[in-house]
C-alpha positions, -999 to +999 in steps of 0.1 A: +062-592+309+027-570+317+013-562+345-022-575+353-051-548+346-085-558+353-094-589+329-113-578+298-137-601+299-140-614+265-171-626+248-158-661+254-138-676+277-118-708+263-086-725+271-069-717+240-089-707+209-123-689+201-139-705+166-174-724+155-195-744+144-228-730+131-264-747+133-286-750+104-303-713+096-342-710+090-343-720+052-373-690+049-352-665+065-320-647+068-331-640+103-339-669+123-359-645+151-393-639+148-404-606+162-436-606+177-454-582+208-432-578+236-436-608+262-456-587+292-426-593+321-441-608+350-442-587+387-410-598+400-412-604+437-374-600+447-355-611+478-357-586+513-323-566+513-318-552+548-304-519+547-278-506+572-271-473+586-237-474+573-223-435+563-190-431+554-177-389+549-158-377+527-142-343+525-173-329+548-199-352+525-212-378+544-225-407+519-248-436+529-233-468+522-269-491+530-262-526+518-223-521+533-230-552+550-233-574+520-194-569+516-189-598+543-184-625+522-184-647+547-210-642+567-244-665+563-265-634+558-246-627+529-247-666+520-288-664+523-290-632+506-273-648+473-294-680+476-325-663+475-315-638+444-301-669+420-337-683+428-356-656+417-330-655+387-336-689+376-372-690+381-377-657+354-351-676+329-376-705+332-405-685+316-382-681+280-398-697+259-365-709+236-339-714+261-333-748+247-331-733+211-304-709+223-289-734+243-285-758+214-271-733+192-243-723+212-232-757+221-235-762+183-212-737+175-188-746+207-186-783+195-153-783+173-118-792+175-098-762+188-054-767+190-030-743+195+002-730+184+031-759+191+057-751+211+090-772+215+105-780+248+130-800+254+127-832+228+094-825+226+068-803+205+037-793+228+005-780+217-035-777+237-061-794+220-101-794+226-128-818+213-150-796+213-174-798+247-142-808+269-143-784+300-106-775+295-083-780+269-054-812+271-019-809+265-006-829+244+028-839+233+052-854+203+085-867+204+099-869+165+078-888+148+065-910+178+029-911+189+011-883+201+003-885+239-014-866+263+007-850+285-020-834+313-055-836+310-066-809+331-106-823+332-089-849+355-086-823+378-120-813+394-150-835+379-172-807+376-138-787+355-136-762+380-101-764+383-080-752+351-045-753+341-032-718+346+001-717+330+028-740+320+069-733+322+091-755+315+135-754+324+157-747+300+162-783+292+126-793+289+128-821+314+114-802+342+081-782+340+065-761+368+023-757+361-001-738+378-039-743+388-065-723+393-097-733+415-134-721+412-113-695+386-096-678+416-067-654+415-045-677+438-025-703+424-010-737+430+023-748+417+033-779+411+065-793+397+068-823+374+090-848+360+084-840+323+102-870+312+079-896+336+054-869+343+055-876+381+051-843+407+080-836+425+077-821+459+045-806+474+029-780+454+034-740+463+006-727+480-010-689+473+006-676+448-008-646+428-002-624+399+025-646+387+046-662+359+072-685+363+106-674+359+131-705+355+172-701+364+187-730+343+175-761+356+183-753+390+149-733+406+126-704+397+117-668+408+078-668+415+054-634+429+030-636+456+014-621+488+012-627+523-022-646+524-048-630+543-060-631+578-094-626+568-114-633+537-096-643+507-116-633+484-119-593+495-091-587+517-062-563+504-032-576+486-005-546+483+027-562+488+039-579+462+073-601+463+096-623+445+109-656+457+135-680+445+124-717+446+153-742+443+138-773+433+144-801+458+138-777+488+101-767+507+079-736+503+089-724+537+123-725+526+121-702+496+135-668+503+120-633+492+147-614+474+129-589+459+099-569+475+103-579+512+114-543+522+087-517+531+113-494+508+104-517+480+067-520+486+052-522+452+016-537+444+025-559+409+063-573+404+072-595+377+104-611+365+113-625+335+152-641+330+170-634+302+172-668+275+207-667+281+203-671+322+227-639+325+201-617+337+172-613+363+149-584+349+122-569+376+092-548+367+077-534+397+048-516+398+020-501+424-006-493+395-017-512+363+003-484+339+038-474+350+067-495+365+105-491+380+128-515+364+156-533+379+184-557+366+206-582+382+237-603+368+229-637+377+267-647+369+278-631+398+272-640+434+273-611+447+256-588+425+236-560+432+201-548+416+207-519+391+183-496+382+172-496+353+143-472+355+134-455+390+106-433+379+068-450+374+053-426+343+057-444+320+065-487+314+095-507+305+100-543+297+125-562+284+124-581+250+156-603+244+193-598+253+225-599+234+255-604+257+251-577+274+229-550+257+192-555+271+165-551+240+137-532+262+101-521+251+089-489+266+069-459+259+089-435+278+089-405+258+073-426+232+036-431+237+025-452+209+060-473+223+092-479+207+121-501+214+157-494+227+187-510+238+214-502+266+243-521+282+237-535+318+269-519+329+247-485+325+209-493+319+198-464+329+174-438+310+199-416+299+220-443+276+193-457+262+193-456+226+164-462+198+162-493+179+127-493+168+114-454+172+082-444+179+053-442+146+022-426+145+007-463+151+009-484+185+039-511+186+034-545+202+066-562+192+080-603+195+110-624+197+118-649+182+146-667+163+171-634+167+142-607+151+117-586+161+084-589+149+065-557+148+032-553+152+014-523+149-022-515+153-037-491+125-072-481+136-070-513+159-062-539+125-028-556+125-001-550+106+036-564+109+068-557+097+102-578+110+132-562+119+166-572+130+182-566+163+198-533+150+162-516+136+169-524+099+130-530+088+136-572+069+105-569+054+066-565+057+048-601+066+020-606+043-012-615+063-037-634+052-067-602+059-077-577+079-082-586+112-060-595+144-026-613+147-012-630+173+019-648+191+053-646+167+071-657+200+097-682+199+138-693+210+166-673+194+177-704+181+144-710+161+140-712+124+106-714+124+080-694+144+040-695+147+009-676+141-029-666+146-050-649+125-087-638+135-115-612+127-152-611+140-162-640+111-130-657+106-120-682+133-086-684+148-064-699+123-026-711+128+000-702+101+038-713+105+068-686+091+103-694+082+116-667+102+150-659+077+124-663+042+097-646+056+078-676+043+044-681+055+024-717+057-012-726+069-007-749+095-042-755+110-079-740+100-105-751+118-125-774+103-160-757+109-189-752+093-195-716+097-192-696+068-178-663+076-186-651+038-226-648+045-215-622+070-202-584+068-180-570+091-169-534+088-153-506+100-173-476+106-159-438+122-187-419+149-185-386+161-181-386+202-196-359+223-170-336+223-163-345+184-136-372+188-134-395+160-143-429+172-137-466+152-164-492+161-166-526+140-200-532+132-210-574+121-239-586+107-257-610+085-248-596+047-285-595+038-297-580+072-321-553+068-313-518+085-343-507+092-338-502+131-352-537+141-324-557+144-309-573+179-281-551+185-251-563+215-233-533+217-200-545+238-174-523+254-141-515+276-127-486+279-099-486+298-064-499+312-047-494+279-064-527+269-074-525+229-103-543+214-091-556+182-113-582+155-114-612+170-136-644+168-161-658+194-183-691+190-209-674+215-206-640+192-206-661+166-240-676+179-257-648+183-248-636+150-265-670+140-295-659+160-299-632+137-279-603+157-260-572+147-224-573+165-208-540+174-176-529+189-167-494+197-128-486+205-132-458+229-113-436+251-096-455+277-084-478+255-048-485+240-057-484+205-041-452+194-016-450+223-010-435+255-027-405+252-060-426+241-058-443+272-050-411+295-079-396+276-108-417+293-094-419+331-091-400+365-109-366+358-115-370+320-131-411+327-168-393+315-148-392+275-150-429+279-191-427+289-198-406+261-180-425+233-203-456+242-233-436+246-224-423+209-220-455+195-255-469+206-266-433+196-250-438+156-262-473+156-298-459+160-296-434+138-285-455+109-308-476+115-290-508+125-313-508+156-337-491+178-335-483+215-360-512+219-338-536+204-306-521+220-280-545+244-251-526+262-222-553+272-191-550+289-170-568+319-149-560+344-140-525+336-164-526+312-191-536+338-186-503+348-189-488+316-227-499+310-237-498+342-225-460+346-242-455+311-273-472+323-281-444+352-272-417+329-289-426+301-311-453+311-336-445+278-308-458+255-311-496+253-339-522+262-310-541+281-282-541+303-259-568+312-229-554+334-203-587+342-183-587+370-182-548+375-164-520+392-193-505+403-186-489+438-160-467+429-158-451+462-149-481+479-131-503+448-096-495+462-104-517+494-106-546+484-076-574+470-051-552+449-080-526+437-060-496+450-037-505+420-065-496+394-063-460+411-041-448+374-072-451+355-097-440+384-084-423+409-093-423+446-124-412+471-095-402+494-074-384+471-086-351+469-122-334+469-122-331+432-116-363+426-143-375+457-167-354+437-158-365+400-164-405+408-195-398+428-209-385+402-208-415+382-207-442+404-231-469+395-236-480+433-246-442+442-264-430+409-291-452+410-323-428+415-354-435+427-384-435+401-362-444+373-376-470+346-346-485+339-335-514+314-340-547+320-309-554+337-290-587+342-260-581+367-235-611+363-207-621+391-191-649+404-189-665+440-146-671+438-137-636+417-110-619+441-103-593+413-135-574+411-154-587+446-186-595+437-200-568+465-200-544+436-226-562+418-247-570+445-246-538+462-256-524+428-284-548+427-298-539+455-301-501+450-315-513+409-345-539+428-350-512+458-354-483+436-364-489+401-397-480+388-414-501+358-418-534+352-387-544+335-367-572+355-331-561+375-317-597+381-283-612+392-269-639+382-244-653+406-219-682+394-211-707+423-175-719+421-162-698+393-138-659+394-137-633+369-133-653+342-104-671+329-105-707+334-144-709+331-154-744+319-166-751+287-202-761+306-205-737+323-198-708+291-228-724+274-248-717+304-240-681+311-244-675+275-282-690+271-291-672+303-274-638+287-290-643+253-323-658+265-328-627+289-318-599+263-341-613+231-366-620+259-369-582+274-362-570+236-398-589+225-389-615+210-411-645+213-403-672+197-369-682+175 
């Protein structure tokens, strides 16, 4: 159980897996782009902004806020306002000469059969599946050795696949399931419960729920998370009290009662619960940032019992793995910051009796369950390694992967012989092996069947110096016969921050514009979780610049050996990372030909106001929280850093219409002060997505388009000319 930080937003957004198939190469060239003169950008005419009078003070500093009124999403100004900027968008994409070519290579390499692990539920084994082009991925299910049968088709839910299955939980029996949906890839989610057996709804679905998983009790009901919905906008308006409910099935929405949360003592931002396999337990993480929770436990057995505490202070995060009659199995990096496991007895959970199981290493544990073991997994300079242990620490043995690259899932039943598998790296697509959990045994169980051939392709491991001398890792892929002579098509993508860790992983679109002839690089920096705790810690609040610097460094090392040139230089990142290369494109606007912030945090004096922002306030702090820290984010803050006279990069700002996690006022407030302001003749564009969030759930159509726009514009504004 994790709280939500701001989505990473990945290269690609799919249902279930990330692989692909290639389209033919140039059979005269390694490099299918042919670099000619740099295509003379037309004047760019862009919409009227009005700007407002709006100034807000801080600490005696009174800042101009001009464009605060494009914050109303609601209002038909706003509406106009958007109109007119996709217009102008769509009419400079128009002018690229190869959209179609990039078009039809990324759908090439989308177009293939993608499944999942299986899962057993029930008398039946479970598993997604994609064709290839489907919008969203199909359930599917099998009962012995009986036909396989779709279960839910979510494509049958909006024609246009707007509206994606958000998470499926299922009773302890398998015959009742409880699924979410997501619409226009909003936050807020519907619940509905089904019949599994006959796979008829029961009841009325749950309205606005939010930040949730599904927690069943037996057979009986479920605990569920949500907020009050908002009197206002839905999209913007805060979101700070979290609660639980209990949902008995059989019974109304109205009906369901808040037992945890519902108390201004117990206001927390984020709470999740998770009940133990055995249905003994109800565990509570609750939470008013993304890093750091109070933990609480209650005996379900008992009628009348009351919540223990399990943890009371929020410095550091707890949650809890598996039980054994009563000794809880919890994950946690108090006092441990690369993490460690312990157990404790519910009769005394808290801090004090805990007692190590798994200690803390010098590398970052992510452990699983499954089938009465732990499976370790550590990250060593952000590659995968795993080791299984029993439930009393005693290491079983080390599982043999099949490379270097990323692991994933290992989750499963306590009663389960058998577990699953992923394996990934930049040029290897996600590929499904099965272990026998007690030989350690491991099986391939499904490889794509793809045409891409990862083995005409090198992707390594480099170290960089930082600013302040900090060792840095940043995975660097390319064509094996690529040329470094500083004129390759460089995407350099980053994060930096929430503890989230970018580890090798594959992407049909990165895959596609590794086809296209592009270098790939990844930079883990500061802010991230790859070495632990005090990685993370090292890139927010007053020491966030660390986290500027490593990317700035990266693009810097990545010139100087020649992979690239500043001319053929793309800075990438969403979400938090939206902030990342927008904040490195005002300080150092001369380092890369492009810049394509996604769905960014951007006004950092103002981020905390809307939806559950103020919960980000861990990794950045507050305006309002003291002068020093008013000062330290205005000084970076995209929004308020853009200076007049600047030729910056051409920039293409991307956001969506429905994304209530980052509101997409940052991005077109951003926008406005790029097109009012910026000198040159390089384009500063938004892209706005119509029906569509911040990024999970994104139908397959609608990927291919935001990725030919993205890639058209960057080889576009780096001179390319024809493909």
């Amino acid at each position: 159980m994790k709280i939500l930080p701001l989505l990473a937003v990945s290269a690609m957004t799919i249902s279930v897996l990330t692989a692909c198939q290639p389209t033919p190469t140039n059979e005269q060239t390694n490099n299918p782009i042919s670099d000619m003169t740099m295509a003379k950008n037309m004047p760019l005419t862009y919409p009227d902004t009005r700007t407002g009078d709006v100034v807000d003070t801080y600490f005696g500093t009174a800042v101009a806020d001009p464009y605060r009124w494009l914050e109303d999403d609601r209002s038909a100004e706003t509406g106009a306002w958007v109109k007119a900027q996709n217009e102008v968008t769509q009419a400079y994409f128009a002018q690229i000469p190869y959209r179609d070519k990039i078009e039809q290579v990324v759908t090439d390499l989308i177009n293939y059969e993608r499944i999942s692990s299986p899962f057993k539920e029930g008398d039946y084994t479970y598993f997604y599946k994609n064709d290839g082009l489907q919008n969203q991925s199909v359930v599917y299910r099998q009962k012995a050795n009986e036909a396989v049968e779709v279960f839910i088709d979510p494509n049958n839910f909006s024609a246009d696949g707007t509206v994606s299955l958000a998470g499926m939980y299922f009773s302890d029996d398998g015959q009742t399931l409880a699924y979410m949906t997501s619409t226009g890839g909003s936050d807020w989610r519907e619940v509905y419960v089904m019949d599994a057996q006959t796979k008829t709804l029961i009841g009325e679905p749950l309205q606005d729920v939010k930040f949730s998983g599904i927690s069943w009790y037996k057979n009986a009901g479920f605990y569920y998370s949500s907020y009050d919905k908002p009197t206002g906008s839905e999209l913007s308006d805060k979101t700070d009290q979290h609660k639980v409910y209990y949902h008995e099935l059989g019974t109304a929405q109205r009906d369901n009662k808040a037992i945890f949360g519902h108390t201004q003592a117990e206001k927390h931002r984020y709470i999740g619960t998770q009940v133990s396999e055995d249905n003994r337990y109800l565990f509570v993480s609750a939470a008013n940032s993304t890093s750091g929770n109070r933990a609480y436990v209650k005996d379900l057995t008992q009628s009348d019992s009351q919540w223990q505490t399990v943890k009371q202070d929020i410095a550091s995060d707890v949650y809890m793995l598996t039980n054994k009659g009563s000794t809880l199995y919890l994950v946690t990096n108090e006092d441990a910051p690369n993490t460690k496991i312990i157990k404790v007895d519910v009769s005394a959970p808290d801090v004090s009796n805990w007692i190590d199981v798994i200690p803390e290493t010098e590398h970052v544990l992510s452990p699983s369950y499954a089938g009465g073991t732990i499976f370790a997994e550590y990250m060593v300079d952000a590659i995968s390694k795993v080791s299984q242990y029993d439930l009393n620490g005693t290491k079983i043995r080390d599982i043999e992967l099949p490379g270097v690259g990323t692991v994933g899932s290992f989750w499963g039943k306590s009663t389960d012989t058998e577990t699953y598998y992923t394996f990934a790296n930049y040029v290897t697509p996600s590929t499904i092996y099965k272990l026998a959990i007690d030989q350690g045994t491991t099986e391939l169980y499904n490889k794509p069947k793809i045409a891409f051939d990862g083995s005409q392709y090198v992707s390594k491991q480099v170290f960089y110096k930082s600013k302040d001398g900090t060792q840095v890792p940043m995975i660097i892929t390319h064509h094996k016969d690529a040329q470094l002579d500083g004129t390759n098509p460089t995407m350099l993508y980053g994060y930096g921050g929430f503890n989230v860790s970018l580890t090798p992983n594959f992407s049909s679109t990165v895959a596609a514009w590794l086809e296209l002839g592009g270098i790939y690089a990844v930079p883990n920096i500061r802010g991230g979780g790859e070495y632990g705790k005090a990685w993370h810690q090292a890139g927010t609040l007053l020491q966030k610049q660390n986290v500027f610097d490593d990317f700035i460094a990266a693009g810097e090392y990545l010139i100087e050996n020649k992979y690239t040139s500043s001319q053929k230089l793309a800075l990438r990142g969403g979400s938090n990372g939206g902030l990342l290369v927008a904040a490195v494109l005002t300080q150092r606007p001369d380092l890369a030909a492009v810049a394509l912030p996604a769905v960014g945090v951007l006004d950092m004096l103002r981020y905390h106001t809307f939806t559950a922002g103020a919960g980000w306030a861990y990794d950045y702090g507050t305006a309002e929280q003291s002068a020093e820290m008013f000062k330290y984010l205005l000084g970076y803050s995209p929004v308020q850093n853009v200076q007049s006279g600047i030729d910056y990069p051409a920039t293409l700002v991307t956001t969506a219409d429905h994304d209530d996690r980052v509101v997409p006022a940052h991005s077109f407030k951003f926008v406005a002060q790029l097109q009012a302001k910026h000198t040159g003749t390089n384009p500063t564009l938004i892209r706005i997505e119509t029906d569509a969030g911040h990024g999970a759930g994104t139908p397959i159509s609608k990927t291919i388009e935001q990725t030919t726009d993205m890639y058209g514009f960057t080889l576009f504004n780096m001179g390319i000319t024809a493909l």
